[in-house]
C-alpha positions, -999 to +999 in steps of 0.1 A: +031-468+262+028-442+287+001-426+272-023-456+280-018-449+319-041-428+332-023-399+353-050-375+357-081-395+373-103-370+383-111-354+347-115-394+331-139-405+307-136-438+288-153-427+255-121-402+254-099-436+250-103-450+212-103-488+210-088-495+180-061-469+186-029-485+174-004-458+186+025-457+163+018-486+143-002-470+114-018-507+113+010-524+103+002-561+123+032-573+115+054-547+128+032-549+155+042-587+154+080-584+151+074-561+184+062-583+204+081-615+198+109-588+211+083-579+243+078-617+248+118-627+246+127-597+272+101-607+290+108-641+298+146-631+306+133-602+331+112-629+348+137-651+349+156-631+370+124-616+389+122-653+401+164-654+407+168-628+427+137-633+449+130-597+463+104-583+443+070-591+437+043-579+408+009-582+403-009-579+368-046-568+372-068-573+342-104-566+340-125-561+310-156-564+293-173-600+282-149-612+249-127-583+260-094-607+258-083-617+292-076-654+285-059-641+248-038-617+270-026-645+294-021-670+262+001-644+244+018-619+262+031-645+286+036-674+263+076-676+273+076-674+307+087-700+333+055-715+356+073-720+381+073-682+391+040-671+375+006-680+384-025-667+372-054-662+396-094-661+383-123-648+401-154-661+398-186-659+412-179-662+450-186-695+465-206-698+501-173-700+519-159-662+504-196-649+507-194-653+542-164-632+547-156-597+537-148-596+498-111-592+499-108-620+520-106-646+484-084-620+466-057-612+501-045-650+496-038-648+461-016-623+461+022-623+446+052-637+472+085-630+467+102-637+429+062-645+415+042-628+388+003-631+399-022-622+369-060-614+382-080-628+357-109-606+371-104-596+405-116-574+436-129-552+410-158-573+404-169-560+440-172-524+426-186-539+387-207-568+389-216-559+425-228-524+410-246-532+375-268-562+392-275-541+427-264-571+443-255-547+473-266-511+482-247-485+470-237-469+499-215-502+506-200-506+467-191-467+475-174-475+502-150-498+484-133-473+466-114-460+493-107-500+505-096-512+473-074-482+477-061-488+506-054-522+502-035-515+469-012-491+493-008-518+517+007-543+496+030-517+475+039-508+507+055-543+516+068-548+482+044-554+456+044-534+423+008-536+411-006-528+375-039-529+364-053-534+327-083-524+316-086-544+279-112-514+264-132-529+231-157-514+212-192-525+212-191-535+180-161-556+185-179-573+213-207-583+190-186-596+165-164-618+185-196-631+201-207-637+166-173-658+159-184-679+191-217-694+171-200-692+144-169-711+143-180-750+167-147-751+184-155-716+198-191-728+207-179-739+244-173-697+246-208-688+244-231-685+272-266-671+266-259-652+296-235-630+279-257-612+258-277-606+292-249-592+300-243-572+264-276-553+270-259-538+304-229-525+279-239-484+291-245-498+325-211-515+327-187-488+308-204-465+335-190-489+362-154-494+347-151-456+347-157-448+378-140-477+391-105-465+370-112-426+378-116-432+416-086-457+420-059-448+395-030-444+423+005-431+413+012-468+436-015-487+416-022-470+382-048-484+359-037-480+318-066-482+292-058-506+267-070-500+231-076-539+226-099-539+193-069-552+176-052-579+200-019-579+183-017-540+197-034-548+234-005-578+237+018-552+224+011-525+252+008-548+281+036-565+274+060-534+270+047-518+296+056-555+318+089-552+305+094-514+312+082-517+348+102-552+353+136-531+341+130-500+363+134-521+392+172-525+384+170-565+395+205-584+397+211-618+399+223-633+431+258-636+442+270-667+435+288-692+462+324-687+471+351-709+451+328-721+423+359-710+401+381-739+418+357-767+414+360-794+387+335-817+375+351-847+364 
C-alpha cells in the first residue's frame, strides 16, 4: 500500500493518481472483501493492545471531496474496534466561540491521548480548502498555514503521536453519481443538500486546493497517501492495511502483569 503515500511532494499532481485504481486486485471485489475482513480482525486486535499498553497515540486524518466516503470509511474500516479507545472527531463550520480564536485552537483539543485512536472527519485542513475556494480569508494568510499546519503536525509527532492523513480521491463522475443515488434512493434523501452541487461546480477549484495542500505538507512525520476510493471496497482496503501496517511497526507489548497472579485461586 506504499505506493498510495506520497514520498516525493514537490513534483505532485493529483490527476497523476487514478481513482478507480484497484492495485493488485484486477477487480475482484470479493477478494478485495476476504482482505479486508482480515484488515478489520487485525485491526481490532492491534487496538486492543494500542489501548493496553497505553504509550502510543495515532491520529487518522481524512479529508475528501463532497460524497468522497468519510462516514463509509469510519462505518467499515473500523467496524471491530473497541469505543472505548477510539473516538472520531468532525469539523464543521466553526461556531462564534472557535472563530474568535486562532484556527487550530478547535482542532489542538481533539487530539489523540495516550492508548486512543482519533479520526478527523475533516479537520485543520479545511483552514487551507474551504478557507481558499470561498476567499473567506486573504491569501497571504491561508499561505501562511502551510508552514503551521506543518509545524504543528511536528509538534505532536514529537510528543508521541503518529499521524496519517487520507485523502479519499474520486472521480468526478463518481461524485455525480453518488449524488444521483442521494435523490434517488428516499432513505439516502437526508444526504442531499442543494448546497452540494454549489459546491460540485467548484470541483477544479477544489482539486486545485487538495493538491497543494498534500504537495506542501506531506512530511516523512505526517505523510498524506492518495486513496483511489472510486470503488469503496479498495479505499477500506488501503486505509485499513496501511492502519494495521503502521499500528505493527510500533512493536506494542502488552503490560506486565501483577506479581503472584499464578498463586491466586478463585473459588
Amino acid at each position: 500500500m506504499q505506493r498510495h503515500r506520497i514520498e516525493s511532494a514537490t513534483d505532485f499532481r493529483l490527476s497523476d493518481h487514478d481513482p478507480r485504481d484497484l492495485g493488485g486486485f484486477a477487480g475482484d471485489k470479493s477478494e478485495g472483501k476476504d482482505a479486508l475482513k482480515k484488515v478489520i480482525k487485525r485491526l481490532e486486535e492491534l487496538q486492543e493492545l494500542l489501548y493496553a499498553s497505553s504509550k502510543h497515540r495515532l491520529l487518522v486524518v481524512l479529508q475528501a471531496t463532497d460524497t468522497g466516503g468519510k462516514d463509509g470509511t469510519i462505518r467499515h474500516v473500523f467496524e471491530g474496534v473497541n469505543p472505548q479507545g477510539v473516538k472520531v472527531a468532525s469539523f464543521k463550520r466553526p461556531t462564534e466561540q472557535e472563530l474568535a480564536r486562532d484556527y487550530l485552537w478547535r482542532v489542538h483539543q481533539e487530539v489523540p491521548a495516550n492508548g486512543e485512536i482519533v479520526i478527523f472527519n475533516r479537520s485543520h485542513y479545511e483552514d487551507v480548502l474551504v478557507v481558499r475556494v470561498h476567499s473567506v480569508v486573504p491569501e497571504s494568510r491561508w499561505q501562511r498555514r502551510y508552514d503551521h499546519i506543518n509545524d504543528f503536525e511536528r509538534m505532536l509527532t514529537d510528543e508521541g503521536t503518529t499521524i496519517l492523513k487520507f485523502f479519499l480521491h474520486i472521480s468526478k463522475e463518481e461524485q455525480a453519481a453518488r449524488l444521483r443515488s442521494r435523490l434517488d434512493e428516499p432513505e439516502k434523501h437526508w444526504k442531499f443538500e442543494q448546497g452540494d452541487l454549489a459546491e460540485r461546480a467548484r470541483w477544479d477549484d477544489y482539486q486545485a486546493a487538495f493538491q497543494e495542500a498534500i504537495a506542501r505538507t506531506s512530511t516523512p512525520w505526517a505523510p498524506w497517501y492518495v486513496v483511489p476510493s472510486n470503488h469503496k471496497w479498495y479505499r477500506n482496503v488501503v486505509i485499513g492495511t496501511v492502519l494495521v501496517e503502521t499500528l505493527e511497526s510500533l512493536k506494542m507489548e502488552y503490560p506486565a502483569p501483577e506479581q503472584g497472579l499464578d498463586q491466586i485461586v478463585i473459588e
